[in-house]
GUVO-90543 format. One record per residue (C-alpha): chain; residue in three letters; residue number from 1; x negated, y, z. Coordinates in pm, whole numbers, plus 50000, padded with zeros to 5 digits. Each point is the difference from the previous one (the first is absolute). Example, Ala and Ser with C-alpha at 12.3 -4.5 7.8 and 13.67 -1.06 7.14 Angstrom:
% residues 2
<'A'; 'ALA'; 1; <48770; 49550; 50780>>
<'A'; 'SER'; 2; <49863; 50344; 49934>>
//
This chain:
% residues 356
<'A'; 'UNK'; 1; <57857; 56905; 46379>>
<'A'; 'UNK'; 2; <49777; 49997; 49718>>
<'A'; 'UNK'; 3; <50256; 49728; 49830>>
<'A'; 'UNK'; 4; <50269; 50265; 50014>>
<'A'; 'UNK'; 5; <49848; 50240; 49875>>
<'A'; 'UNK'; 6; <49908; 49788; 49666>>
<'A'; 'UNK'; 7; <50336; 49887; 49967>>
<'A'; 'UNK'; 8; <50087; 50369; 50057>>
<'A'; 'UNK'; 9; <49747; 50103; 49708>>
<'A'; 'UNK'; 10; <50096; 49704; 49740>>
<'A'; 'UNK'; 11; <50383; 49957; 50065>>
<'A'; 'UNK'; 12; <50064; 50390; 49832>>
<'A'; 'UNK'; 13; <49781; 49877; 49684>>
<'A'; 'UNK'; 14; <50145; 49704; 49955>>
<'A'; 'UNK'; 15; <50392; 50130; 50016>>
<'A'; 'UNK'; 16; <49899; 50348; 49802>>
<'A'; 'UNK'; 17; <49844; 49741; 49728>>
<'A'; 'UNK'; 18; <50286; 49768; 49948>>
<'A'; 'UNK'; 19; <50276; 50327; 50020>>
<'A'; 'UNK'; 20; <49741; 50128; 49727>>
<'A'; 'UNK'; 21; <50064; 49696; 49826>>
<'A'; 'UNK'; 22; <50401; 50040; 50038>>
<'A'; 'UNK'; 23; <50021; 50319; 49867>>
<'A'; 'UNK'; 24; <49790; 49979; 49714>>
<'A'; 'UNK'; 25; <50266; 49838; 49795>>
<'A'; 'UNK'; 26; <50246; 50335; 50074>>
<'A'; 'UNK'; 27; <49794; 50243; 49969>>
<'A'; 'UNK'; 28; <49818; 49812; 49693>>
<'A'; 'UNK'; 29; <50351; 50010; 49813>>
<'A'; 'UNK'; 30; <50090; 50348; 50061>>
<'A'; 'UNK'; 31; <49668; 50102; 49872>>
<'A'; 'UNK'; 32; <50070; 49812; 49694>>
<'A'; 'UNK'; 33; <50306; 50062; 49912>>
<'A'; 'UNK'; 34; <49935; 50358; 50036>>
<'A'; 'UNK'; 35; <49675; 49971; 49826>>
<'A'; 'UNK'; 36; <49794; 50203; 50263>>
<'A'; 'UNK'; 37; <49690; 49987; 49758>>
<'A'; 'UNK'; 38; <49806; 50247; 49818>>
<'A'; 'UNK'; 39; <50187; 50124; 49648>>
<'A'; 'UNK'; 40; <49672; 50042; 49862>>
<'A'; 'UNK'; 41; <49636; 49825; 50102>>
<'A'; 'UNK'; 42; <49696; 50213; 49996>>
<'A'; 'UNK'; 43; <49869; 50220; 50275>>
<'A'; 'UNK'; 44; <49719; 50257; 50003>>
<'A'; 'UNK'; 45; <49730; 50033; 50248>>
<'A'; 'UNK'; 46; <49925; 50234; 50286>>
<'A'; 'UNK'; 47; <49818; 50216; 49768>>
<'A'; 'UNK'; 48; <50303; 50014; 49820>>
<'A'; 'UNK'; 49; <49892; 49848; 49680>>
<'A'; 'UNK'; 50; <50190; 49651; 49828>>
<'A'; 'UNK'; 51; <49834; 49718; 50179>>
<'A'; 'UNK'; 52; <49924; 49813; 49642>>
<'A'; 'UNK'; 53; <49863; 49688; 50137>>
<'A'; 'UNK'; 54; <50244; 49952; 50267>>
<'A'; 'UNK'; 55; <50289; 50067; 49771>>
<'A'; 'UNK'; 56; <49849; 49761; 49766>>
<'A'; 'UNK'; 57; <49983; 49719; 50253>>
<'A'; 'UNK'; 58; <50349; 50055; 50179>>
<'A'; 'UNK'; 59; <50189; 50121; 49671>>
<'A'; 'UNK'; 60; <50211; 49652; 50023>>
<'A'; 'UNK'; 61; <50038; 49999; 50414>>
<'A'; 'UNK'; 62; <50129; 50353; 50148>>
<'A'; 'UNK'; 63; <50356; 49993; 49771>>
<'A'; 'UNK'; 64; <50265; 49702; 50083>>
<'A'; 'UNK'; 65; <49838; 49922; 50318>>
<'A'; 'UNK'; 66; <50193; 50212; 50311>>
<'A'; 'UNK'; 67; <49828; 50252; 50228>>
<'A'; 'UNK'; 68; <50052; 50050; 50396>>
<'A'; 'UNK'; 69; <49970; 49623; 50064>>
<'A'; 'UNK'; 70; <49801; 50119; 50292>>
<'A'; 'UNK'; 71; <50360; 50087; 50189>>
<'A'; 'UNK'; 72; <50013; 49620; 50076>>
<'A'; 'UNK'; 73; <49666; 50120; 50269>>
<'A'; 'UNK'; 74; <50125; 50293; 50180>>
<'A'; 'UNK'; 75; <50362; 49831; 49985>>
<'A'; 'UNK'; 76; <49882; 49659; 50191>>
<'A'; 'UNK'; 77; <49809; 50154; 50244>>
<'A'; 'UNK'; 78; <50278; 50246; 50075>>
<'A'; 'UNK'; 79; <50254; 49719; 50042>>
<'A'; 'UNK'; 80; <49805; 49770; 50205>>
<'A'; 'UNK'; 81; <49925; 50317; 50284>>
<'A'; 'UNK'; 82; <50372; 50060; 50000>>
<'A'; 'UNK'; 83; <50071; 49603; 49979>>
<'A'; 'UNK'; 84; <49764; 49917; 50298>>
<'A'; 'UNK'; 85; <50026; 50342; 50226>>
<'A'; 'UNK'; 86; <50451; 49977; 49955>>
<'A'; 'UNK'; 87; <49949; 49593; 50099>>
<'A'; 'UNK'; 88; <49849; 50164; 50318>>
<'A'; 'UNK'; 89; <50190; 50265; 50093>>
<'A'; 'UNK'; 90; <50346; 49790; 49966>>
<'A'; 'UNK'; 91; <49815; 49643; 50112>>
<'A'; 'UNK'; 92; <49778; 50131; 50309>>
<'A'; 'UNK'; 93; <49795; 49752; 50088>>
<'A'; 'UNK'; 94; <49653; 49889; 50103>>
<'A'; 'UNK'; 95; <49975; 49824; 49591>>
<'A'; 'UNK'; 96; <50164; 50317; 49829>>
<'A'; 'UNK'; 97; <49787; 50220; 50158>>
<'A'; 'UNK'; 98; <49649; 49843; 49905>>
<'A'; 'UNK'; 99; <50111; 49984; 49641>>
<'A'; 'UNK'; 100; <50079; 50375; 49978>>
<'A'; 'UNK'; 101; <49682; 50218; 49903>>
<'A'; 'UNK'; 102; <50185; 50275; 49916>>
<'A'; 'UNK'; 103; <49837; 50275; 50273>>
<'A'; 'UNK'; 104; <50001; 50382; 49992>>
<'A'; 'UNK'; 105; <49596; 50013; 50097>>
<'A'; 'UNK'; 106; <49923; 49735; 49739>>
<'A'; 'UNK'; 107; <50217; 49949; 49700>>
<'A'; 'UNK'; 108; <50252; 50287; 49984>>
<'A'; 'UNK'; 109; <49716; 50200; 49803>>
<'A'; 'UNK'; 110; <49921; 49726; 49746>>
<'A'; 'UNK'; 111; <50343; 49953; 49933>>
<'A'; 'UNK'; 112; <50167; 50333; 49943>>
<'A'; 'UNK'; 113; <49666; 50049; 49748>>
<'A'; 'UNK'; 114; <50071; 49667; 49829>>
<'A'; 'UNK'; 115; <50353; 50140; 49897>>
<'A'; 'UNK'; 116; <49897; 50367; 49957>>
<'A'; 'UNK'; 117; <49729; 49887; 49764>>
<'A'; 'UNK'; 118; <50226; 49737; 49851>>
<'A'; 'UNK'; 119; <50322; 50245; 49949>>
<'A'; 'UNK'; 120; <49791; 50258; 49849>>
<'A'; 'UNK'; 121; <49815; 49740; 49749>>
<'A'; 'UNK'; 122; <50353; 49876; 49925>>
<'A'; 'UNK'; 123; <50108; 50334; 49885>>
<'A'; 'UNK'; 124; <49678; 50035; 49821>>
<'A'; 'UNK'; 125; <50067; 49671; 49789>>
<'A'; 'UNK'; 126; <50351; 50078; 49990>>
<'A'; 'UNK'; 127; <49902; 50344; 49748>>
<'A'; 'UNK'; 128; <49767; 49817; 49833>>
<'A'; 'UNK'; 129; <50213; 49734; 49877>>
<'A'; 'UNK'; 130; <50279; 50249; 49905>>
<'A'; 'UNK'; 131; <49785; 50244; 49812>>
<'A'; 'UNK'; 132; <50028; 49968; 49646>>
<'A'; 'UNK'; 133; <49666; 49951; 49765>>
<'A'; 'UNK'; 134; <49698; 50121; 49983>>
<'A'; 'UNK'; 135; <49665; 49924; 50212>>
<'A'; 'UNK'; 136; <50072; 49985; 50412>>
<'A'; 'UNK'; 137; <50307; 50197; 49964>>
<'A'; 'UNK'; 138; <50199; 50001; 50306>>
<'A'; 'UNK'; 139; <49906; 49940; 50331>>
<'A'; 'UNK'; 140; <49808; 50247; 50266>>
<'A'; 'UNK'; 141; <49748; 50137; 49870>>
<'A'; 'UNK'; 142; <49651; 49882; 50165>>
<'A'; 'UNK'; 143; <49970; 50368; 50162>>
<'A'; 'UNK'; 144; <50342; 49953; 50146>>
<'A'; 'UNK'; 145; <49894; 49644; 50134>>
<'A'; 'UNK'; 146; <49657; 50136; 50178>>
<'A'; 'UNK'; 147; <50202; 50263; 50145>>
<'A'; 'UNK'; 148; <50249; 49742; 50125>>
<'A'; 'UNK'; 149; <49772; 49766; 50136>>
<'A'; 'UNK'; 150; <49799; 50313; 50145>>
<'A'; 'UNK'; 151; <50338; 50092; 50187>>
<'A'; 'UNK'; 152; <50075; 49624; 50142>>
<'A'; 'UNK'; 153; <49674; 50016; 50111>>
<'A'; 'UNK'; 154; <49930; 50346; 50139>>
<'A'; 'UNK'; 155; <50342; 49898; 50197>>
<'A'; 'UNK'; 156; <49861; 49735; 50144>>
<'A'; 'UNK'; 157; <49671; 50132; 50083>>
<'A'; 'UNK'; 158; <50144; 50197; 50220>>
<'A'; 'UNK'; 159; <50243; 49768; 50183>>
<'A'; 'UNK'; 160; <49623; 49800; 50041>>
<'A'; 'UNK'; 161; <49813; 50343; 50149>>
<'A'; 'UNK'; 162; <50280; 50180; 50182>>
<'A'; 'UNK'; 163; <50234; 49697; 50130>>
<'A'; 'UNK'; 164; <49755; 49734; 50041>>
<'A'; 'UNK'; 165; <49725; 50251; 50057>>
<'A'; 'UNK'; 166; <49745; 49805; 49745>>
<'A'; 'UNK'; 167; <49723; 50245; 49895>>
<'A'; 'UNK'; 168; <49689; 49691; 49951>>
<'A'; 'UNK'; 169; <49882; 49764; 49754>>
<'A'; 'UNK'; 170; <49939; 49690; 50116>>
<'A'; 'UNK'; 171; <49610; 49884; 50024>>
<'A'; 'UNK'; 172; <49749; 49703; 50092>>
<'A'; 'UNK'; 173; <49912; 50141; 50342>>
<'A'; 'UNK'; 174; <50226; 50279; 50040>>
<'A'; 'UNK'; 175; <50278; 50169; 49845>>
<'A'; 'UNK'; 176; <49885; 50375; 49831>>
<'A'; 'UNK'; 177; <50275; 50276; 50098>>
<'A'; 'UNK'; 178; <50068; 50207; 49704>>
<'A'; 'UNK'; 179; <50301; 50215; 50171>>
<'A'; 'UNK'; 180; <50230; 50168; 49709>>
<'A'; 'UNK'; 181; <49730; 49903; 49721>>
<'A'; 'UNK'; 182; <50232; 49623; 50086>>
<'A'; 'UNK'; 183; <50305; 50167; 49829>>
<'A'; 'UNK'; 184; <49800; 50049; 49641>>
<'A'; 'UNK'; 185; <49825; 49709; 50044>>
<'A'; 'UNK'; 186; <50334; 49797; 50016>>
<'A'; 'UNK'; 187; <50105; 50164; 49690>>
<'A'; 'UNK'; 188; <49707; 49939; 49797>>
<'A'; 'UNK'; 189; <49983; 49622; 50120>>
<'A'; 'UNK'; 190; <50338; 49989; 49843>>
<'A'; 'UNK'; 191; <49957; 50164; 49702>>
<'A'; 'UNK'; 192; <49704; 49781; 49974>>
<'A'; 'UNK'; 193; <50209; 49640; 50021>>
<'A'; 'UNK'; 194; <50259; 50143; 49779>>
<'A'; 'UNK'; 195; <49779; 50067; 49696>>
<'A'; 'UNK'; 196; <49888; 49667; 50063>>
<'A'; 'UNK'; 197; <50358; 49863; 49916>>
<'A'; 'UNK'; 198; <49962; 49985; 49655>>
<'A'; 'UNK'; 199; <49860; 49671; 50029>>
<'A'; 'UNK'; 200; <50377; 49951; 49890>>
<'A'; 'UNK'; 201; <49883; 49920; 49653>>
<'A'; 'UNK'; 202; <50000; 49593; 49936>>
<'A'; 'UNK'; 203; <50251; 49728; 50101>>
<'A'; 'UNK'; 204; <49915; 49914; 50382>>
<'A'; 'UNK'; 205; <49730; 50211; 50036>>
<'A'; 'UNK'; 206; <50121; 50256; 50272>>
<'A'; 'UNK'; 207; <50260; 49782; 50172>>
<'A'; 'UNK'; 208; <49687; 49777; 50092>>
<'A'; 'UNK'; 209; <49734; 50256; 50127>>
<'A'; 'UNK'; 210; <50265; 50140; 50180>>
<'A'; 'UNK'; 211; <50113; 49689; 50159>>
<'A'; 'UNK'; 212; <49596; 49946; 50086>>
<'A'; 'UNK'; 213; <49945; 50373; 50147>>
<'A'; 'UNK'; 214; <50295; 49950; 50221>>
<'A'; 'UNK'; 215; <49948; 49665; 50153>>
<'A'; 'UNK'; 216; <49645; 50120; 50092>>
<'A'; 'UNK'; 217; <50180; 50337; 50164>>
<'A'; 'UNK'; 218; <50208; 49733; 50160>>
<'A'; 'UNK'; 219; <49716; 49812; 50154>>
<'A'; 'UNK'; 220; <49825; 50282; 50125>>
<'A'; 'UNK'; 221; <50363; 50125; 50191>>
<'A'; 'UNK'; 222; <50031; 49639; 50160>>
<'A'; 'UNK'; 223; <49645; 50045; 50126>>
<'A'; 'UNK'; 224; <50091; 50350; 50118>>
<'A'; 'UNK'; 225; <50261; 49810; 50174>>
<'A'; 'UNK'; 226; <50218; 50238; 49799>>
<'A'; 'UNK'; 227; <50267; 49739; 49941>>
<'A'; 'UNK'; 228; <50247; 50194; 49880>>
<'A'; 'UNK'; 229; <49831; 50148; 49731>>
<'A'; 'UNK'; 230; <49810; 49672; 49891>>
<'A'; 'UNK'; 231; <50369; 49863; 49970>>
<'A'; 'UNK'; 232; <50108; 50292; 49804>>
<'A'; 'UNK'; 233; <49649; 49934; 49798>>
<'A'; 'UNK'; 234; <50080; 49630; 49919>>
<'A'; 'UNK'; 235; <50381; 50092; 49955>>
<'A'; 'UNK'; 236; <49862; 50222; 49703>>
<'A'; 'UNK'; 237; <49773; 49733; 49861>>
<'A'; 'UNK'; 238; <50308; 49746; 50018>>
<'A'; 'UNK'; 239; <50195; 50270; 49767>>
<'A'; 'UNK'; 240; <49732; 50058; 49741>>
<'A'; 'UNK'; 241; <49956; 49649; 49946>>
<'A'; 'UNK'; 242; <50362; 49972; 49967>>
<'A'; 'UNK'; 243; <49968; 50233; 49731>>
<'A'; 'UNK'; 244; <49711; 49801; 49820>>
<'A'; 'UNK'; 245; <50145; 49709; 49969>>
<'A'; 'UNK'; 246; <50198; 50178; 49781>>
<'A'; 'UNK'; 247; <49737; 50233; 49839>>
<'A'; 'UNK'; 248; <49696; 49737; 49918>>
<'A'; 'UNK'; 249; <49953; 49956; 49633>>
<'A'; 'UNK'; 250; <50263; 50040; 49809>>
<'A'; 'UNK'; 251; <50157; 50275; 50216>>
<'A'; 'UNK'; 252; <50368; 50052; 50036>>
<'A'; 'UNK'; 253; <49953; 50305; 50168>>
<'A'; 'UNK'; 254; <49711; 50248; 50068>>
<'A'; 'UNK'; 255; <49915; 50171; 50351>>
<'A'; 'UNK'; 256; <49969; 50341; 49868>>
<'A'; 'UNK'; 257; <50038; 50336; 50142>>
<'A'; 'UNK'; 258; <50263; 49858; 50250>>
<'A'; 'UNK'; 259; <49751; 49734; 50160>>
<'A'; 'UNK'; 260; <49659; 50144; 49957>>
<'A'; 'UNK'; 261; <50103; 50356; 50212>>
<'A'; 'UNK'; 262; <50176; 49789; 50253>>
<'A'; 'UNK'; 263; <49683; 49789; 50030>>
<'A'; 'UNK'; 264; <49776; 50277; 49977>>
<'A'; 'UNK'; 265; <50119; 50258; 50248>>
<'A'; 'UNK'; 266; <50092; 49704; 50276>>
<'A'; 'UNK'; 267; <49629; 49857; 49935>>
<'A'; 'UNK'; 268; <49871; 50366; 50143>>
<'A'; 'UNK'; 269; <50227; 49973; 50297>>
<'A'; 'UNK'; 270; <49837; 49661; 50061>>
<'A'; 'UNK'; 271; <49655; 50077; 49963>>
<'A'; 'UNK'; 272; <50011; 50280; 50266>>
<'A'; 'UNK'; 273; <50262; 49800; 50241>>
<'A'; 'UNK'; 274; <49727; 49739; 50006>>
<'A'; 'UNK'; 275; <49709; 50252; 50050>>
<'A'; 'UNK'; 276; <49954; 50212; 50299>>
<'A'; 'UNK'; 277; <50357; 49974; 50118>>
<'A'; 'UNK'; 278; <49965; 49672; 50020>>
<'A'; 'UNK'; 279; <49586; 50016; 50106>>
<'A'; 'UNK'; 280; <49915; 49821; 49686>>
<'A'; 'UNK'; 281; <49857; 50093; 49677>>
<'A'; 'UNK'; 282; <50292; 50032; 49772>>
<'A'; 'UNK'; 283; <49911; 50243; 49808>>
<'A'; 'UNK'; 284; <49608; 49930; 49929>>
<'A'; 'UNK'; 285; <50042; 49656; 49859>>
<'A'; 'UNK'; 286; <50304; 50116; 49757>>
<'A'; 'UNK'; 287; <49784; 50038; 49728>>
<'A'; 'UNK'; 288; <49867; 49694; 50064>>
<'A'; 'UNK'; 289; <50347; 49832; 50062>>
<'A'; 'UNK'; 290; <50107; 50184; 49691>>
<'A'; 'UNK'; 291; <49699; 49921; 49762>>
<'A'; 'UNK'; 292; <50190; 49975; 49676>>
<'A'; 'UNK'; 293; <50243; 50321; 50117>>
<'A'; 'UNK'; 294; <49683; 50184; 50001>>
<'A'; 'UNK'; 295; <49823; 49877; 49690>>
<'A'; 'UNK'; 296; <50334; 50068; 49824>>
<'A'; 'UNK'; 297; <49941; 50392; 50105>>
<'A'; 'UNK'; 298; <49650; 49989; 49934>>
<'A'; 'UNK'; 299; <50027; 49886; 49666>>
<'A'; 'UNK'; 300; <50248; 50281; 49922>>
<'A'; 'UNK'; 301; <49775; 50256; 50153>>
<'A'; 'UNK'; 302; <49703; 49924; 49839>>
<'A'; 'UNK'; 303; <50176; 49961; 49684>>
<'A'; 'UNK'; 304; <50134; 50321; 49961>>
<'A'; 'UNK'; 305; <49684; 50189; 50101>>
<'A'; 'UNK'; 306; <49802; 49793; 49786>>
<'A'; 'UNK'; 307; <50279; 50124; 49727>>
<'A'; 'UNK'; 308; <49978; 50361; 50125>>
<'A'; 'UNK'; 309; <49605; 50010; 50025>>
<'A'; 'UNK'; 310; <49859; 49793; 49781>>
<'A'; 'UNK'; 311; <50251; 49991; 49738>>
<'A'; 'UNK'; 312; <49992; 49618; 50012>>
<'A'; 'UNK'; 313; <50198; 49688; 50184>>
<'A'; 'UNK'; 314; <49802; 49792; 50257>>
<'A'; 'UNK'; 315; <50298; 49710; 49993>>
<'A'; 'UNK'; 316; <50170; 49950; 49660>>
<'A'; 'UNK'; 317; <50325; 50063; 50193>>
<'A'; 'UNK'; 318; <50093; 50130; 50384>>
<'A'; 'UNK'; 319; <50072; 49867; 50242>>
<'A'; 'UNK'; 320; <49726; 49712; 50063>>
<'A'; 'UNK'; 321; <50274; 49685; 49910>>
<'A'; 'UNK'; 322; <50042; 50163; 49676>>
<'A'; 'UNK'; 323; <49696; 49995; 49891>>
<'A'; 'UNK'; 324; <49939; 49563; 50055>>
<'A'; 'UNK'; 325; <50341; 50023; 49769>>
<'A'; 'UNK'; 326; <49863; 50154; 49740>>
<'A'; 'UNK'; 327; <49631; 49808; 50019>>
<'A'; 'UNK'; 328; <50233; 49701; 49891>>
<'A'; 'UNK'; 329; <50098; 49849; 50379>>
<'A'; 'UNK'; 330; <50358; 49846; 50023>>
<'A'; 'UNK'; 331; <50174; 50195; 50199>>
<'A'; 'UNK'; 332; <50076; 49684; 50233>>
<'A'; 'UNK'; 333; <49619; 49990; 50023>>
<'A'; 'UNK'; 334; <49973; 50387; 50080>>
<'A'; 'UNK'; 335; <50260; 49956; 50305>>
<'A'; 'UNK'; 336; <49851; 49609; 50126>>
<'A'; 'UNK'; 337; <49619; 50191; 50034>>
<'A'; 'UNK'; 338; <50157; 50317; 50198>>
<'A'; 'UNK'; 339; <50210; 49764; 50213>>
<'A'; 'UNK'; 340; <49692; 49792; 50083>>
<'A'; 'UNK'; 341; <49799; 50364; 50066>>
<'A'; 'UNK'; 342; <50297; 50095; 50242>>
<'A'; 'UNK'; 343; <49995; 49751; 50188>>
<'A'; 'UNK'; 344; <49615; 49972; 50082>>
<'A'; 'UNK'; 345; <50044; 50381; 50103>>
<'A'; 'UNK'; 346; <50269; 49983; 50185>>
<'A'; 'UNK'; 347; <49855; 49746; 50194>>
<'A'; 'UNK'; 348; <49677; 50175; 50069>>
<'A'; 'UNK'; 349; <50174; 50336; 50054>>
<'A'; 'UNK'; 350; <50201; 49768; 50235>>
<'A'; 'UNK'; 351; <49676; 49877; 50187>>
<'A'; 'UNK'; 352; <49848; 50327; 50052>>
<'A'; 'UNK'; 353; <50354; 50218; 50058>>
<'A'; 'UNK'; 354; <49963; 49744; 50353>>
<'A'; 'UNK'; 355; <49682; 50078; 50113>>
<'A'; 'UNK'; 356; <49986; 50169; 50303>>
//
């Protein structure tokens, strides 16, 4: 049994990674020839002043290199659930039926957020690429993308509280029931990942401490003898990677908006499917899991009140990545550390998310 369910978990990654890998080329042309790329580089910061340094650095990278490249994520992982669930339903067999993960009290949450957040963070790049020049023009604004991410997530919150009747966190000798305070929690959690997204910021960067966050999300589901979900977990590793191959240094493509929502919002789902609904601890070794996620928000945070307070900057540019730029790192050596830093957290967040 445990051999099925291994192949079960590792067949999805492998196919989602190699249709990642077919599509590239497609989507990689259309992008291209419709030169889905900025107009204009520069951006400003949260605070809504010019980001000088980061403008600075990136001047030469954010025009003539294409946008939404994190489509080729979402769109694997989509077509390997319908590839491997349509196999089974016309193929019935004792084979078919092991392969397919695709389950309504496992994966049919994950997956209608990984499109959700991918659609919307398509249209997003899809304005911000048309608008014409000036600093961040186009796009959502950020107040329109909390409120969307609020909404995916207050939506889901309360499938979690009133279908599945979840109202605890999960914790090392008992779960804690929180009742409705679950619902806001949810939200927060995922407002919480998503400003963490803009890790999006260097060649490679987010495409592998997402691929790191997930497999560990993926192990802690197989040890929850969640199978369904671990596949689903390993089937989204298999597409981000798909996408790196293509977005390590030099990029052809970037994540953005399209990728990093996607990611985000499904990485909530994950953390509480693998928490008390699963009687682990999901959602208490995310920020563990998610190290570099949360640093990323930190750094922004502390930033901006240090702006706001003290009149000063702590970092000489948000978020945290940034900042090793513009001390004189290579970016290649920026992205290699935070790799390295992913992994060791994801494996301890991995260790202690299976502790009973």
């Amino acid at each position: 049994m445990i051999i099925d369910d291994i192949v079960k978990t590792f067949i999805p990654a492998a196919l989602s990674f190699f249709i990642g890998i077919a599509v590239a080329p497609f989507i990689t042309e259309y992008l291209y020839r419709n030169k889905m790329w900025k107009k204009k580089a520069g951006k400003r910061g949260f605070d809504g002043q010019e980001a000088a340094i980061f403008n600075r650095l990136h001047e030469h990278k954010e025009v003539g290199t294409p946008k939404m490249g994190g489509v080729i994520i979402w769109l694997s992982a989509f077509l390997v659930t319908v590839l491997l669930w349509s196999i089974d339903q016309v193929f019935p067999n004792a084979i078919t039926s092991k392969i397919d993960f695709f389950s309504r009290n496992q994966t049919w949450i994950p997956l209608v957020t990984l499109l959700i957040g991918g659609l919307v963070g398509l249209i997003d790049d899809i304005l911000e690429v048309s608008g014409s020049g000036g600093y961040m023009s186009g796009g959502l604004s950020l107040k329109k993308r909390l409120i969307i991410v609020s909404t995916v997530a207050m939506a889901v919150a309360l499938w979690f509280h009133f279908k599945l009747d979840v109202s605890s966190i999960g914790w090392f000798g008992g779960d804690i029931h929180i009742g409705i305070l679950f619902i806001p929690l949810f939200i927060l959690v995922a407002l919480a990942i998503y400003s963490g997204g803009v890790i999006d910021g260097i060649d490679g960067l987010a495409g592998g401490i997402f691929a790191s966050i997930f497999a560990a999300y993926a192990g802690i589901a197989f040890y929850q003898q969640q199978i369904n979900l671990a596949s689903f977990c390993a089937l989204v590793v298999g597409s981000i990677l798909a996408f790196l191959w293509f977005n390590i240094p030099p990029a052809r493509f970037y994540m953005s908006e399209t990728g990093t929502m996607a990611l985000t919002l499904t990485l909530a789902v994950v953390a509480f499917m693998t928490d008390s609904l699963g009687e682990g601890h999901g959602l208490i070794v995310l920020p563990i899991i998610a190290l570099p996620l949360v640093l990323t928000t930190l750094s922004d945070i502390v930033q901006i009140s240090s702006k706001k307070m003290r009149g000063r900057k702590v970092f000489l540019v948000a978020p945290l990545h940034h900042h090793f730029e513009a001390l004189g790192w290579p970016a290649y050596k920026v992205t290699m550390r935070y790799w390295v830093i992913g992994v060791v957290f994801a494996i301890i967040g991995l260790i202690i998310g299976i502790i009973r």
